[in-house]
ROKE-987520 format. One record per residue (C-alpha): residue number from 1; residue in three letters; x negated, y, z. Coordinates in pm, whole numbers. Layout:
# residues N
{nr=NUM rest=ALA xx=X yy=Y zz=Z}
...
***
This chain:
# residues 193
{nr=1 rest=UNK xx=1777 yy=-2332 zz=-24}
{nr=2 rest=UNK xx=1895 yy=-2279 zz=346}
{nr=3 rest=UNK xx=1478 yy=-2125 zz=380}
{nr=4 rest=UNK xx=1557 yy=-1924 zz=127}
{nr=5 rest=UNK xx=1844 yy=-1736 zz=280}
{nr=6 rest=UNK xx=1736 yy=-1696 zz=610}
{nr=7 rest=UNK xx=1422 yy=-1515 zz=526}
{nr=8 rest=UNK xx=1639 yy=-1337 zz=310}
{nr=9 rest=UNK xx=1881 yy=-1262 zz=571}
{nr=10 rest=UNK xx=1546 yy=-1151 zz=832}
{nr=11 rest=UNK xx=1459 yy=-932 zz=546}
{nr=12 rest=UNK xx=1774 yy=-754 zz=516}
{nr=13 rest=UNK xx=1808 yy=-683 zz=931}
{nr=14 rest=UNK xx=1469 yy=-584 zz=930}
{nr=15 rest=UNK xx=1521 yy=-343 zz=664}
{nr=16 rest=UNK xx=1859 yy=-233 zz=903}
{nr=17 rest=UNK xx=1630 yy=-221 zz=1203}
{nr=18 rest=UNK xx=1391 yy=-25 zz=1017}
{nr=19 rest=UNK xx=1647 yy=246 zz=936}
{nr=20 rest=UNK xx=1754 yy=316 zz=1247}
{nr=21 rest=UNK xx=1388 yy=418 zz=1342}
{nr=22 rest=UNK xx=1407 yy=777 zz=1442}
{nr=23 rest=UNK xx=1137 yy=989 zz=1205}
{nr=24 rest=UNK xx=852 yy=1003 zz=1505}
{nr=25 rest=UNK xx=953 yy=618 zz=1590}
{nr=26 rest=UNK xx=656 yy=386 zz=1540}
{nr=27 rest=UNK xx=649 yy=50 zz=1471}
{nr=28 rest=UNK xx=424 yy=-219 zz=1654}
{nr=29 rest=UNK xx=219 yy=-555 zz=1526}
{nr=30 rest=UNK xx=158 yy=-802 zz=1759}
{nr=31 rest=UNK xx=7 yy=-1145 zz=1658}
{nr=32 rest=UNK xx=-89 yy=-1474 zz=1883}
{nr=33 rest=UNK xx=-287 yy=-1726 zz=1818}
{nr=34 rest=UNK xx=-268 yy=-2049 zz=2070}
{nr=35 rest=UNK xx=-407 yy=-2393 zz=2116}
{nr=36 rest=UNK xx=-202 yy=-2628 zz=2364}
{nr=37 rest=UNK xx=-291 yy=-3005 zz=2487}
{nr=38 rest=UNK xx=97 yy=-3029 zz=2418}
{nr=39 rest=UNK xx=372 yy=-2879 zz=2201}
{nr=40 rest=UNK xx=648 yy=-2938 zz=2475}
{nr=41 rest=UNK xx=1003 yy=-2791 zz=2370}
{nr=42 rest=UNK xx=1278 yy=-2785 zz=2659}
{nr=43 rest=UNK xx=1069 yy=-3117 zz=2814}
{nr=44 rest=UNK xx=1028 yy=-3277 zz=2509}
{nr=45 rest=UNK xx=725 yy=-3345 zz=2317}
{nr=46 rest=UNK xx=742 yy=-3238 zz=1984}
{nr=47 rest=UNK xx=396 yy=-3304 zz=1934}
{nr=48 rest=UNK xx=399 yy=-3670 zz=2050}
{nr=49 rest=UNK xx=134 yy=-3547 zz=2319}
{nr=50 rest=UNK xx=-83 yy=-3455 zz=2117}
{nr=51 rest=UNK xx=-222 yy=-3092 zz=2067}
{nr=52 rest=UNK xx=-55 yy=-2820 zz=1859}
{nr=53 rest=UNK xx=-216 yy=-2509 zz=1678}
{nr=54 rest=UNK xx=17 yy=-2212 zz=1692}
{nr=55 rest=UNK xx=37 yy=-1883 zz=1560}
{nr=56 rest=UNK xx=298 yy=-1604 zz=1576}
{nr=57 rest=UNK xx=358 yy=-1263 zz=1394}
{nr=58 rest=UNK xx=590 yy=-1020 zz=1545}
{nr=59 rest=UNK xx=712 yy=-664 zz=1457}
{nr=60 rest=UNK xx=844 yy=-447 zz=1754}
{nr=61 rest=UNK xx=1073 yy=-113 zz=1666}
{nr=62 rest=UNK xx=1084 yy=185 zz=1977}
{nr=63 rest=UNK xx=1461 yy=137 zz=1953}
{nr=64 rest=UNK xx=1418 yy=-253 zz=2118}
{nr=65 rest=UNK xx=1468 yy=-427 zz=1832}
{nr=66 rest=UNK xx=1206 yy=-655 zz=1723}
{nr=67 rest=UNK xx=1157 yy=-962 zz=1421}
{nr=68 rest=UNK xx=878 yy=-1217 zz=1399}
{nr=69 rest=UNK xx=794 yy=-1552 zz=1252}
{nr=70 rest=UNK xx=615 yy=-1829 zz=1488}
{nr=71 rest=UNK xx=459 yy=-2140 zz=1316}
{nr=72 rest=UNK xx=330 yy=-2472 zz=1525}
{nr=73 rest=UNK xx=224 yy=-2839 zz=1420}
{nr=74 rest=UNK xx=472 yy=-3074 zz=1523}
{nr=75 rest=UNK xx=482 yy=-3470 zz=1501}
{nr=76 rest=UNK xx=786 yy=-3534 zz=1266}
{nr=77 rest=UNK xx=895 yy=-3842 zz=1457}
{nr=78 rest=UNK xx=1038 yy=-3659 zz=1639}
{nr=79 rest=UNK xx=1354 yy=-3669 zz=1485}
{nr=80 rest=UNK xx=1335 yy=-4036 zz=1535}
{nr=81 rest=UNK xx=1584 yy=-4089 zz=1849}
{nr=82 rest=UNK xx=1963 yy=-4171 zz=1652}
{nr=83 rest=UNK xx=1912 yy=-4412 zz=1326}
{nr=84 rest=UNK xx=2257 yy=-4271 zz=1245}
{nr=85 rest=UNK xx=2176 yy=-3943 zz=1248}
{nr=86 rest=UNK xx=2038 yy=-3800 zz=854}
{nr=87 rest=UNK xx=1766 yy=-3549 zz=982}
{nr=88 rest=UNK xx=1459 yy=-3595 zz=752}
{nr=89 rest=UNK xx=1154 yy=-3406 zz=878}
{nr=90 rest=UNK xx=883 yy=-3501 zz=612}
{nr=91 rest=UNK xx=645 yy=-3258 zz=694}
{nr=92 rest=UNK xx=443 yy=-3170 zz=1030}
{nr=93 rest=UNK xx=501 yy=-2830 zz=1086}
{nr=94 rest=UNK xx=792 yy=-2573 zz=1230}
{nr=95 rest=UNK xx=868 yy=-2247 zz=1141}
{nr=96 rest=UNK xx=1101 yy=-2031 zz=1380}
{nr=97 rest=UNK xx=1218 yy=-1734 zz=1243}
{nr=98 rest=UNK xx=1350 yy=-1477 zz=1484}
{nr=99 rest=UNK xx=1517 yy=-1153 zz=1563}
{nr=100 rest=UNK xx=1523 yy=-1014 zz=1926}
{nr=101 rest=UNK xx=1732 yy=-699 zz=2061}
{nr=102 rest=UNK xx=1628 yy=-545 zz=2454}
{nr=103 rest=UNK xx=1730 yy=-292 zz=2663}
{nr=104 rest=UNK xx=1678 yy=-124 zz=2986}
{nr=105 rest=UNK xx=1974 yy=-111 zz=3196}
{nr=106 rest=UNK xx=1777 yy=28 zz=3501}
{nr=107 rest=UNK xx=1476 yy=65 zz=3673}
{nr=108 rest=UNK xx=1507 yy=-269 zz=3766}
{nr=109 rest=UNK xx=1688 yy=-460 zz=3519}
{nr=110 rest=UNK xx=1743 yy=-486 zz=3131}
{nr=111 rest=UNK xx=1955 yy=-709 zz=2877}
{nr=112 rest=UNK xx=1821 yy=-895 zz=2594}
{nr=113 rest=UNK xx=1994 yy=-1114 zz=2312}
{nr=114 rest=UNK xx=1835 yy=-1280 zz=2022}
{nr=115 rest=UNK xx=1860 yy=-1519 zz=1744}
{nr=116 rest=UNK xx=1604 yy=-1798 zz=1631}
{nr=117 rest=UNK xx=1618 yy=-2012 zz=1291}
{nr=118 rest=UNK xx=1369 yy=-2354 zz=1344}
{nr=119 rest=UNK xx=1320 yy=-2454 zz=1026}
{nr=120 rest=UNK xx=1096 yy=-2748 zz=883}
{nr=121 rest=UNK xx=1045 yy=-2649 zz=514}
{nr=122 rest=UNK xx=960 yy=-2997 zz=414}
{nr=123 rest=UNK xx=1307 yy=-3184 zz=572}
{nr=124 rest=UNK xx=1622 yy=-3180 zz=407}
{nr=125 rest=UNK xx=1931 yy=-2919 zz=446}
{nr=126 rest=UNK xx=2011 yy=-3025 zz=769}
{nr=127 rest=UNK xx=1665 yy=-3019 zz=945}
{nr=128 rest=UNK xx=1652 yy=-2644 zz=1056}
{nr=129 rest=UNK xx=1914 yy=-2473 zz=1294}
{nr=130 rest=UNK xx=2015 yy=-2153 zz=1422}
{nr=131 rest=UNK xx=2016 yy=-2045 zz=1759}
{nr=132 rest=UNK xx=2110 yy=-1752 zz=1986}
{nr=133 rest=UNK xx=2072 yy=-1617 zz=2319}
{nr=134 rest=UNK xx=2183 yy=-1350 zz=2587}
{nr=135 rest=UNK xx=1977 yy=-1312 zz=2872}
{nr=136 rest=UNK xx=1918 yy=-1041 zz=3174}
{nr=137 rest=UNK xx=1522 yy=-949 zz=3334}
{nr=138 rest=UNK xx=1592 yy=-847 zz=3685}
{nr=139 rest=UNK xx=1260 yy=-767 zz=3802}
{nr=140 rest=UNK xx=1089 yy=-1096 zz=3835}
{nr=141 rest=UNK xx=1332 yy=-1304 zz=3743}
{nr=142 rest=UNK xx=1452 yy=-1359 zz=3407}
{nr=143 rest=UNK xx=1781 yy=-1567 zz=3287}
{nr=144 rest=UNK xx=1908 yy=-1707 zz=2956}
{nr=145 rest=UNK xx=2143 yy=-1891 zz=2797}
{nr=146 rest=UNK xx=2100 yy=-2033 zz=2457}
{nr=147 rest=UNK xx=2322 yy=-2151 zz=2230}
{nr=148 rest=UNK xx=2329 yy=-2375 zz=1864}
{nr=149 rest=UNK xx=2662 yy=-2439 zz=1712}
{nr=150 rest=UNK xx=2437 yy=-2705 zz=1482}
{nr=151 rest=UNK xx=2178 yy=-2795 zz=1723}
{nr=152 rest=UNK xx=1873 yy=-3040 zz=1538}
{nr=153 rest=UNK xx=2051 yy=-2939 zz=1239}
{nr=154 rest=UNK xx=2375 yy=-3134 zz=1345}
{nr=155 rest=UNK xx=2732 yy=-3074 zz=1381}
{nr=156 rest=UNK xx=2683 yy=-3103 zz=1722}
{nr=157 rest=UNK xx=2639 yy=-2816 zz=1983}
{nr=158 rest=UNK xx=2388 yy=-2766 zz=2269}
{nr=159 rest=UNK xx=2341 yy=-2565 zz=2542}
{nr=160 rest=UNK xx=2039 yy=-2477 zz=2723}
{nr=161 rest=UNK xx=2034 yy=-2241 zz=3055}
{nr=162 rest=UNK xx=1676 yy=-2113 zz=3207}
{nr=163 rest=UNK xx=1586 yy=-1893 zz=3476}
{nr=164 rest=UNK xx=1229 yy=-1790 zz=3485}
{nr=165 rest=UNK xx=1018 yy=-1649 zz=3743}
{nr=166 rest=UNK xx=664 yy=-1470 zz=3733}
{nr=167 rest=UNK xx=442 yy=-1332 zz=4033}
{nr=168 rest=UNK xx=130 yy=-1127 zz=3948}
{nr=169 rest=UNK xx=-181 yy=-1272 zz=4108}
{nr=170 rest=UNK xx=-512 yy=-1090 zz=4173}
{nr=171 rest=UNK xx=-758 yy=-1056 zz=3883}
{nr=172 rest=UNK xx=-501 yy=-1102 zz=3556}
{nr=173 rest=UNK xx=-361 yy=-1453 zz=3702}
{nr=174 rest=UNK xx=28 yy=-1440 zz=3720}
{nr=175 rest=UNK xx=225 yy=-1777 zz=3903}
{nr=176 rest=UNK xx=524 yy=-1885 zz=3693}
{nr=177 rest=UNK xx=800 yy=-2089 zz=3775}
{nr=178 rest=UNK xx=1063 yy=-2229 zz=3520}
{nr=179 rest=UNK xx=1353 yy=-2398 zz=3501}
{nr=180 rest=UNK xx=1619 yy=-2510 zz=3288}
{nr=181 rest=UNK xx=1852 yy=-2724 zz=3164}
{nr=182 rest=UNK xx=2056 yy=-2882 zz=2846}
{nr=183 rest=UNK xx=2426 yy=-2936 zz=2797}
{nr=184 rest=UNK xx=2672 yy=-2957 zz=2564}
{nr=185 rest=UNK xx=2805 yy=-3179 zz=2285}
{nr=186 rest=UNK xx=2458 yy=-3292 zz=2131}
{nr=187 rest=UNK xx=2326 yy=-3405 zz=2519}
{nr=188 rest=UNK xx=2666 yy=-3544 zz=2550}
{nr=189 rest=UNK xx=2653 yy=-3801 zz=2251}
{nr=190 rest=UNK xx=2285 yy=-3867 zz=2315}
{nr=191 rest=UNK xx=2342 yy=-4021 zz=2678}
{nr=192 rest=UNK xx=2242 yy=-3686 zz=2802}
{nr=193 rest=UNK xx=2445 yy=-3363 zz=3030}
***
């Protein structure tokens, strides 16, 4: 059921993103397709080190506004770090769901916000989330701060802050740097920040 209404709820802002296309506005497709040694999520493994098959499908809009759906093979055990928690993840797979806003501020700098549902269609209610985030790109260097009021499908919040940095190398290389960290309720009550 809780599937259900958030593609229903994606389909319903994309049909409000859609309207607010100008008449000579087009629309772009983008799709990925990515294999990894490791599905690693925020320093965790998510595919117990093992490597993950992903795929993404994303629609950008002119006026910043874009929607897409990412898929990934995960191993459900995941889950498997509070016995007192009731998270089921039966199946091996994760679908995010997501809806992204950006916009220039200047030459040098622009705002972005978003708003991700994980879901794992095979788990019970509580297995997917929502998520949001605000975050500024000032040239190089891009910050964010995410937020879940129900993070791992919990009634427990997290917080996770990044700051990102890329450097364009000679011949299509670029050098990234990342780092981040979590906080919040959820890290909290699992011996974490």
């Amino acid at each position: 059921m809780q599937s259900k209404t958030v593609v229903s709820t994606f389909a319903a802002l994309g049909a409000v993103a859609l309207l607010m296309l100008s008449g000579e506005a087009r629309a772009q497709f983008s799709a990925t397709v990515t294999g990894t040694s490791d599905y690693d999520f925020r320093g965790v493994s998510l595919s117990a080190k093992n490597p993950a098959l992903q795929a993404s499908l994303d629609y950008a809009l002119p006026n910043g506004f874009a929607i897409g759906i990412w898929g990934s093979n995960i191993d459900s055990d995941f889950y498997d770090f509070d016995a007192d928690e009731q998270v089921n993840i039966d199946d091996d797979y994760e679908i995010d769901y997501y809806l992204t806003y950006s916009a220039e501020i200047n030459e040098d700098a622009s705002f972005n916000a978003g708003f991700t549902f994980y879901d794992y269609p095979g788990g019970n209610d509580t297995a997917g989330y929502p998520e949001y985030y605000v975050g500024v790109t000032l040239k190089a260097i891009d910050i964010k701060q995410w937020y879940s009021h129900k993070f791992l499908g919990l009634d427990e919040s997290a917080q996770y802050t990044e700051v990102n940095y890329s450097h364009e190398l000679p011949n299509n290389f670029s050098l990234a740097f990342h780092g981040g960290y979590s906080w919040g309720d959820y890290w909290k009550s699992a011996g974490g920040a």
